[in-house]
C-alpha positions in Angstrom: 116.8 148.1 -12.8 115.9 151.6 -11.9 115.1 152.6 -8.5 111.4 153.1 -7.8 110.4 157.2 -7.4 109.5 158.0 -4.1 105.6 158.8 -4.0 105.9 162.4 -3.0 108.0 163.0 -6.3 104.8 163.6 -8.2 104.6 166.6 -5.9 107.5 168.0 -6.0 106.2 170.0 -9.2 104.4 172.2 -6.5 107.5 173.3 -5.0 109.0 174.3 -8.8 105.5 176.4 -9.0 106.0 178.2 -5.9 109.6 179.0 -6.7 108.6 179.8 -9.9 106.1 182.6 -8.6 108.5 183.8 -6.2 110.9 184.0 -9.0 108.5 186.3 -10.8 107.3 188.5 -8.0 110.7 188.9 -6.7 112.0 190.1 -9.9 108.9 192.6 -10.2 109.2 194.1 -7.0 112.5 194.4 -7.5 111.9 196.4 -10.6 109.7 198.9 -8.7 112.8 199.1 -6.1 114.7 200.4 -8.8 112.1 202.8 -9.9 111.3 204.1 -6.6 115.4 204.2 -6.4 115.2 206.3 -9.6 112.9 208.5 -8.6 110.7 207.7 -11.4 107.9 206.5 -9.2 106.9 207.0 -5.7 104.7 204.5 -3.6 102.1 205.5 -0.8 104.1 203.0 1.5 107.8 202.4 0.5 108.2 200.1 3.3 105.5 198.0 1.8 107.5 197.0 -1.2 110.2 196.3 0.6 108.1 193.7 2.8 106.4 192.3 -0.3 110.2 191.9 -2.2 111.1 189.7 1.0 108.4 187.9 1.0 108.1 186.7 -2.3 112.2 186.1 -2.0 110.8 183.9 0.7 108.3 181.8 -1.1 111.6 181.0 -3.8 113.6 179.9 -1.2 110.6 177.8 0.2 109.7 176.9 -3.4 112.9 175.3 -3.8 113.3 173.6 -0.4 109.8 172.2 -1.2 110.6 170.4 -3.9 113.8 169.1 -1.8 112.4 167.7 0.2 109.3 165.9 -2.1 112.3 165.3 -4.5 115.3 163.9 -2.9 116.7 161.5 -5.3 116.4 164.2 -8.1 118.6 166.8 -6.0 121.2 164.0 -5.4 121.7 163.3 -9.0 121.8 167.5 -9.8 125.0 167.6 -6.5 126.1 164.1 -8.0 126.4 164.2 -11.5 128.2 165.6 -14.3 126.2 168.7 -14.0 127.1 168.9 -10.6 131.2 169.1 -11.4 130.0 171.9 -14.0 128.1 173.7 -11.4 131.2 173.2 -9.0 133.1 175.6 -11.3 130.3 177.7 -11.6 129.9 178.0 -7.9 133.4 178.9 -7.7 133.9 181.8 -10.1 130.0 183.0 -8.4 131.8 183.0 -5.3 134.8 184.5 -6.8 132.7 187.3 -8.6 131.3 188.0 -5.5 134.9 188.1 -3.8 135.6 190.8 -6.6 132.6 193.0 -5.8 133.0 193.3 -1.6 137.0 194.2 -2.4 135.5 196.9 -5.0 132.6 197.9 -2.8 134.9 198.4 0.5 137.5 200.4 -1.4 134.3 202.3 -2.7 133.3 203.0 1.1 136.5 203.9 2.3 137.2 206.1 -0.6 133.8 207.4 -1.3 133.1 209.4 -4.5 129.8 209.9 -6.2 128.5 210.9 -9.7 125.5 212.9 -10.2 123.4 212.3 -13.7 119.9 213.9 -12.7 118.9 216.8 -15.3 119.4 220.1 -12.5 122.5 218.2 -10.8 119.8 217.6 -7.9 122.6 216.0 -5.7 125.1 218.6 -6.5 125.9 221.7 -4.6 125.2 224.5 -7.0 128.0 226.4 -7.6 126.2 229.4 -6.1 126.1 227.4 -3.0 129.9 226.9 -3.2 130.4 230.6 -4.0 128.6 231.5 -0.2 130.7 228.9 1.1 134.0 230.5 -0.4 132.2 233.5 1.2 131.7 233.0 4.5 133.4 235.8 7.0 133.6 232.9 9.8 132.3 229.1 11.0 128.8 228.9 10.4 127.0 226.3 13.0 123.9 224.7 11.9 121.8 222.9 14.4 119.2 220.7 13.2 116.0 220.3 14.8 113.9 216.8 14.2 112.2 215.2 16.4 112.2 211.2 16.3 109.1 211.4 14.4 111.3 212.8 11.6 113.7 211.1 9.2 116.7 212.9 9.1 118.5 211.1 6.1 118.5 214.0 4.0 118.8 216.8 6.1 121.8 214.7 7.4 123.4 213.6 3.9 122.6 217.7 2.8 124.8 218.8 6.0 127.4 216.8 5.0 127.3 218.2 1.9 127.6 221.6 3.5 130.6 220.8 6.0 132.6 219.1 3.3 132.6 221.6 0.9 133.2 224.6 3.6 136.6 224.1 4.3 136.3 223.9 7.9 133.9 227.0 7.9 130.6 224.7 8.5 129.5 222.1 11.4 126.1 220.8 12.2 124.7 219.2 15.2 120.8 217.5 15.8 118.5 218.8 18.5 115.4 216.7 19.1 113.1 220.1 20.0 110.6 217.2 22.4 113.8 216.2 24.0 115.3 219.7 24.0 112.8 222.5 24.3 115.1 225.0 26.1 117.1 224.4 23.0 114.4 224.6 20.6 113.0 227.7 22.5 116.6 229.3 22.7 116.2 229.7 18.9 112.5 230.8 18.4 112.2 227.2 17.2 108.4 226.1 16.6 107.3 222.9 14.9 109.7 220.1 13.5 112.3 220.2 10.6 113.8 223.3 10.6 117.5 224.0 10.5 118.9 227.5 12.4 122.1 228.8 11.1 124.2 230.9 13.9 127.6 232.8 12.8 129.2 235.3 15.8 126.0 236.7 17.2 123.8 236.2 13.8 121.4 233.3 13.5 118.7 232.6 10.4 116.6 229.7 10.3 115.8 227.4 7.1 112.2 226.5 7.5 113.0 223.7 5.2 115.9 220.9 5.1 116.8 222.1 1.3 119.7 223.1 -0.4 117.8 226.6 -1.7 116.4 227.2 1.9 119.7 226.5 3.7 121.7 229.1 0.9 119.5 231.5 1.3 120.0 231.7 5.7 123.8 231.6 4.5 123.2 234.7 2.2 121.3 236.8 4.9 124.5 236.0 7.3 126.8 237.3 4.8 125.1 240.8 4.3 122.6 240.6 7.5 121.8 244.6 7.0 118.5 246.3 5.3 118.8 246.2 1.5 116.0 248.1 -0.4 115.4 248.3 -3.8 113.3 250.1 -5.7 110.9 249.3 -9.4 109.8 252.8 -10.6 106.3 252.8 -11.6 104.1 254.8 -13.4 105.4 254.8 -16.9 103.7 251.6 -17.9 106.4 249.3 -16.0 105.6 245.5 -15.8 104.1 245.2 -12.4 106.8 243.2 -9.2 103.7 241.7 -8.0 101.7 240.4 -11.3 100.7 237.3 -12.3 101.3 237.6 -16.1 104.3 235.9 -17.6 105.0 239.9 -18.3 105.7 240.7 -14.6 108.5 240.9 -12.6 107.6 238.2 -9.8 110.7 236.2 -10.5 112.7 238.8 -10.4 111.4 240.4 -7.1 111.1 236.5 -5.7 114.8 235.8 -6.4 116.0 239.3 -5.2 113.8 238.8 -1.8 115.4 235.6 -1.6 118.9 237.1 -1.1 117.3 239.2 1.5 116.8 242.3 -0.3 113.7 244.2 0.4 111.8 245.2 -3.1 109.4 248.0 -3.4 107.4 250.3 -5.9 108.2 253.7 -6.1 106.0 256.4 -8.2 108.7 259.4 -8.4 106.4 261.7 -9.9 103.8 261.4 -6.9 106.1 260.8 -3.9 108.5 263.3 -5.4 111.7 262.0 -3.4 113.8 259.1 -3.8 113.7 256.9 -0.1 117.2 257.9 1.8 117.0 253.4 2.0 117.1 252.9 -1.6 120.2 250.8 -2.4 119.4 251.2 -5.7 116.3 252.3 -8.4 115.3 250.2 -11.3 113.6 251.3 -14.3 112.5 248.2 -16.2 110.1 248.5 -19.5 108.7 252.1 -19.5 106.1 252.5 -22.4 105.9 255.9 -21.9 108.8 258.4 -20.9 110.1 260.0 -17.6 109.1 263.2 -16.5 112.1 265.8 -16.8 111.8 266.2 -12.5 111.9 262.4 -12.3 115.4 262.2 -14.5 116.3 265.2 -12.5 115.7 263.6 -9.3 117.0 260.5 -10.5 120.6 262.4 -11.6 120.6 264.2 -8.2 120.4 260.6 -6.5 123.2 259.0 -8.4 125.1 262.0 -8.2 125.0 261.5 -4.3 126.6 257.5 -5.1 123.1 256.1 -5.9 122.9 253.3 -8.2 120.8 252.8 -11.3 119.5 250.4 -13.5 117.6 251.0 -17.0 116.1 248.4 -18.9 114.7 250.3 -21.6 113.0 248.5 -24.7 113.2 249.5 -28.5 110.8 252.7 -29.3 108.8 250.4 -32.0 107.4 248.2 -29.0 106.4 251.0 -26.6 104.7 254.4 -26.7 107.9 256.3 -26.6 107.5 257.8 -30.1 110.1 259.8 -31.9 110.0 262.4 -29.1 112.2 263.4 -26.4 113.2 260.7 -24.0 115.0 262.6 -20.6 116.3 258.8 -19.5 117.8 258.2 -22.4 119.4 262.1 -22.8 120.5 261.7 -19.2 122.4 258.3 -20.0 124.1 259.9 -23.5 124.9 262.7 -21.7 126.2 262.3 -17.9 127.2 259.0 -18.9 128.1 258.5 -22.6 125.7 255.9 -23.1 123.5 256.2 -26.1 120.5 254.1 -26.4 120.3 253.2 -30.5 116.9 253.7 -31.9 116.9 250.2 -33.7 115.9 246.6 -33.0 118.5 244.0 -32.9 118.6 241.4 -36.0 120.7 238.2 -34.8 121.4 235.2 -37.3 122.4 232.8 -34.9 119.1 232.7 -33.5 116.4 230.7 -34.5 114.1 233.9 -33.9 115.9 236.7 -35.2 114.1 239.0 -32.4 115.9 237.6 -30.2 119.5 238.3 -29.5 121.9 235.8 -28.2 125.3 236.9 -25.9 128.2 235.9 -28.1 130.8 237.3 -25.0 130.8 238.3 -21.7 133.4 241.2 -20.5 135.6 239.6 -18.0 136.8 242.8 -16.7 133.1 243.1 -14.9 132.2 241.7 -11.6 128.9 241.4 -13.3 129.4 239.1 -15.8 133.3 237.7 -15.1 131.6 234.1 -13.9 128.9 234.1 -16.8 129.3 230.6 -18.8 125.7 230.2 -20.0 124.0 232.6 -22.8 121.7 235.1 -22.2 118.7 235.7 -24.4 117.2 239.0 -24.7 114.3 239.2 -26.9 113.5 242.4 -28.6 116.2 244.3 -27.6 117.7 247.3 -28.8 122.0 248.1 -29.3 123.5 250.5 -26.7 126.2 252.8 -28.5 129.2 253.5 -26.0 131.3 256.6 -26.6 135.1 256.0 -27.5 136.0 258.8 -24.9 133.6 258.3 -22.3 132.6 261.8 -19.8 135.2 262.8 -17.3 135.8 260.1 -13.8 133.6 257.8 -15.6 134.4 254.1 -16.3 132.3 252.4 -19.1 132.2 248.4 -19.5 130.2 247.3 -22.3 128.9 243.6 -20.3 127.0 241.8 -23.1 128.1 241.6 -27.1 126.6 239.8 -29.9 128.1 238.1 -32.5 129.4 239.7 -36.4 125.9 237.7 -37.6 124.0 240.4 -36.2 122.9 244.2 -36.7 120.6 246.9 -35.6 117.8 247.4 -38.4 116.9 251.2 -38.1 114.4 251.0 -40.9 111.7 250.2 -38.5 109.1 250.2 -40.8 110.3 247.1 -42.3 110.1 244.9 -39.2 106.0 244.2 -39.6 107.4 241.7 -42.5 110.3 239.3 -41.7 110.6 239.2 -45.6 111.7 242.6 -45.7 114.3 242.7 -43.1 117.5 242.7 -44.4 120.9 244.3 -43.6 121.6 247.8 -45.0 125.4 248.6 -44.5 124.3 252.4 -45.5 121.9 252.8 -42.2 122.1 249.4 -40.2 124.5 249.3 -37.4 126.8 246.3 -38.0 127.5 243.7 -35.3 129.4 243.2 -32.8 126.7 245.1 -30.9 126.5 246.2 -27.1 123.3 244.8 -25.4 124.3 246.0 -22.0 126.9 248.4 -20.3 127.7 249.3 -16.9 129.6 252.5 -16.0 130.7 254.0 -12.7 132.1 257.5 -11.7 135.0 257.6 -9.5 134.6 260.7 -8.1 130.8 260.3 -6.7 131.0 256.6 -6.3 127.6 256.6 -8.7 126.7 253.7 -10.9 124.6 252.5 -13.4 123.8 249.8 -15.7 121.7 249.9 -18.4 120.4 246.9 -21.0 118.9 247.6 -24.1 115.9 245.6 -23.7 113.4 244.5 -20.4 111.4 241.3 -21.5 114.7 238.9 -21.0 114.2 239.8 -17.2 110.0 239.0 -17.3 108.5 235.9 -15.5 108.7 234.5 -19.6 112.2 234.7 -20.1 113.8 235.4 -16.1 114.6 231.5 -16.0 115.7 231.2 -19.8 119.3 230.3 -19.5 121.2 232.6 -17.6 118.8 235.7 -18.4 117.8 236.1 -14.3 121.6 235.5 -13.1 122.5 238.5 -15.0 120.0 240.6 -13.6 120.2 239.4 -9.9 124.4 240.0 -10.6 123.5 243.3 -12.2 121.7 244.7 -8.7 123.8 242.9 -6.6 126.3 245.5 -8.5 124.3 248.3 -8.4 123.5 247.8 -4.9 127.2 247.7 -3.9 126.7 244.1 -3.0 129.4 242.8 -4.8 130.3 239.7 -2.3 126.6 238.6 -2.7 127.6 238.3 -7.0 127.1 234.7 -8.3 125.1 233.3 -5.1 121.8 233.7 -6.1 120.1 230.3 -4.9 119.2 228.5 -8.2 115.5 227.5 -8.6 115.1 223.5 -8.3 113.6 221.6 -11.8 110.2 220.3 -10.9 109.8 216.6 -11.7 106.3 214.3 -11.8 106.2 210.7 -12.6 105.0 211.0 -16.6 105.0 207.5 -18.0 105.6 208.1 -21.5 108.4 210.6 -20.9 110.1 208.2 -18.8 109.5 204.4 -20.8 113.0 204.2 -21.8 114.3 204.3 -17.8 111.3 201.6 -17.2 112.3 199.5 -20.5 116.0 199.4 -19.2 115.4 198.9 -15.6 112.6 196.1 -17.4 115.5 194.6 -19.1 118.0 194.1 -17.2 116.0 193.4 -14.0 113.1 190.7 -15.0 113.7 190.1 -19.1 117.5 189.3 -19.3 117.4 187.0 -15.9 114.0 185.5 -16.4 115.5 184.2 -20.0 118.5 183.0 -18.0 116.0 181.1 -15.7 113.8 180.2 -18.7 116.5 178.2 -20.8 118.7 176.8 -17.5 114.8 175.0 -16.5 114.3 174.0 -20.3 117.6 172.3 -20.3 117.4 170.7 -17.0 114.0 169.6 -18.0 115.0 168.1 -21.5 117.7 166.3 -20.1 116.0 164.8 -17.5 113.2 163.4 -20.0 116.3 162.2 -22.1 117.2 160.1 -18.5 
């Protein structure tokens, strides 16, 4: 005869319920654990979810100790009988699973190694940042400053980074700047956050506990002296300071980020070029130099100035047919000839635009370049076979054979028309940019054959703007400062659609694939129990 049910069984069902909803709210939060883990979604109270996921963890366990305790006879018969013996083996390869993953997880922690997925390698050191570390003349010291009210899990985990990458050339220390105020004063130190870089006598702060911030202190210790630069203006330039995506911002941004001071200069008024310029750019005239200006210009480099000329095709300027003194000066002093075409590439889906098919490794300018550079209606540099006397020439960018300069420029206001003319085309290979030097004055220039690659539309396109940051650095006779320009972090935000595939995974294999596993084991349990 079967033994009577305690009364309390019929209650038991309420502690199934509550583990039930536990079950379920555990398994959500935990799915916006791994999203805020992601980075995919970011709560206005992190430590609320965490409190939430422990709770509802809480009301499972309680759940399930509820109906225990209401139940007895019931958990007897589950530790008793035959599913008991199969849950005994169970039990054992859990616990040997488990086993498994603390070994694997301590050799993890005693060996530690990490892997970086994120689209800009976010947890990576930029290679730029490893090049100033290579760099670096002697130890650098940082010294942290956060106060208590300040975590200091990043700025800690980005230090790290630092010092074990510098080959003994990097060490950091944290300062509370409430605790410490002679400290914090010591260094000029106001507010909370900021990191201070000393090497020798040098120091430069990092108002922010970034990798970009932090690179950028490191670059003005490597070359801590005034480095001007100068735009010319006047001739229908982009403007440094515009708004437009046909400025120069970027350009001046990134160059002021590597501590170089960037300024206009207007030849023809101020008649002089500064005795401070480390080098003059000319970027996009629409109109031509004055003959004094190219004079003055010549006289400059002559004296072991620098220049740069970024100089579009005539069909997208004002230039005209007419006499060009920039472009004589560069055929004649320096043997570079600026073709009067526009270059035609086939390997780009917009033939305007030409695509880098080599780099010359000979160049300091382009010797690290991986990535392409894009330079959008550009124009083929010629480079004379016997170039003038002390003079070095180094063509820096080539395209591929799937390419040519179209000289019939009449024939570029219909794409139908353009097609390649072996009697007057120039046939690719073709030279987009070329640097030269004179050994005897110590002069240099470099000159591309187009100025819209270097714009704010197209400074960020591939490696368009680490071309043109290497190509002053060169100019400027920076040449240890080549190949650290601190790289521009990817903006993120939290867009839904873009992201369901990462929210139908983490879904998945969070809350769907367990929940089933919970699903069936109750179902079964509860079938057989009906079936006694």
């Amino acid at each position: 005869m079967p033994k009577k049910k305690p009364a309390s069984a019929r209650y038991a069902i309420v502690g199934l319920i509550l583990a039930g909803i536990g079950c379920v709210g555990t398994g959500l939060l935990a799915l916006v654990e791994g999203t805020v883990a992601l980075k995919l979604f970011t709560p206005a109270k992190p430590e609320q979810v965490t409190q939430w996921l422990a709770i509802s963890a809480g009301v499972l366990v309680l759940g399930l100790a509820l109906y225990g305790i209401l139940n007895p006879s019931a958990v007897r018969r589950l530790v008793s009988g035959r599913q008991a013996r199969y849950g005994s083996n169970a039990l054992v390869m859990s616990v040997a699973f488990l086993g498994i993953l603390v070994v694997a997880n301590l050799l993890v922690y005693q060996n530690p190694k990490s892997w970086d997925f994120t689209e800009g390698k976010t947890h990576t050191l930029a290679p730029q940042t490893l090049q100033a570390l290579d760099t670096l003349p002697e130890k650098v010291n940082a010294i942290a400053f956060f106060s208590t009210q300040s975590p200091t899990d990043t700025a800690k985990q980005l230090l790290s980074d630092f010092k074990g990458n510098a080959k003994g050339k990097f060490d950091f220390r944290f300062v509370d700047p409430n605790a410490d105020p002679v400290t914090a004063r010591q260094y000029g130190v106001t507010g909370d956050g900021k990191i201070v870089l000393t090497m020798g006598k040098l120091t430069e702060t990092a108002s922010y506990a970034d990798e970009n911030s932090l690179t950028q202190a490191m670059i003005r210790l490597i070359s801590p002296q005034a480095r001007v630069v100068y735009f010319l203006t006047g001739h229908g330039e982009p403007e440094i300071s515009g708004t437009d995506a046909g400025s120069l911002s970027r350009a001046r941004e990134t160059l002021t980020n590597k501590n170089y001071t960037v300024k206009s200069l207007n030849l023809a008024a101020e008649n002089k070029i500064p005795e401070d310029a480390k080098a003059v750019i000319v970027a996009g005239p629409t109109h031509p130099l004055l003959d004094q200006e190219v004079a003055q210009l010549k006289a400059y480099v002559d004296k072991g100035g620098s220049l740069m000329v970024l100089e579009d095709p005539t069909v997208f300027t004002s230039l005209g047919p007419g006499p060009d003194p920039l472009s004589d000066y560069l055929k004649t002093d320096w043997g570079i000839t600026l073709q009067n075409d526009v270059v035609i590439d086939l390997t780009s889906n917009q033939p305007f635009s030409a695509i880098s098919a080599s780099y010359s490794s000979a160049a300091a300018i382009t010797q690290h370049m991986t990535t392409v550079t894009i330079m959008p209606q550009s124009r083929s540099l010629g480079i004379e076979a016997s170039a003038p006397k002390n003079v070095t020439l180094t063509p820096l960018i080539l395209t591929s054979q799937q390419s040519w300069g179209e000289t019939d420029l009449t024939s570029l206001q219909s794409t139908q028309q353009i097609a390649y003319d072996p009697s007057t085309d120039i046939a690719g290979p073709l030279t987009l940019a070329a640097s030269g030097e004179n050994s005897t004055t110590r002069g240099r220039v470099v000159v591309f054959g187009g100025s819209t690659f270097a714009t704010d539309k197209g400074f960020d396109t591939y490696a368009n703007g680490d071309i043109f940051t290497n190509a002053v650095d060169w100019s400027a006779q920076e040449t240890n400062l080549i190949n650290i320009t601190p790289r521009t972090p990817v903006s993120r935000t939290f867009d839904p659609p873009a992201q369901l595939p990462f929210i139908a995974i983490l879904l998945g294999s969070v809350v769907l694939i367990p929940g089933l596993v919970v699903v069936a084991g109750v179902s079964n349990w509860l079938a057989r129990r009906r079936q006694g």
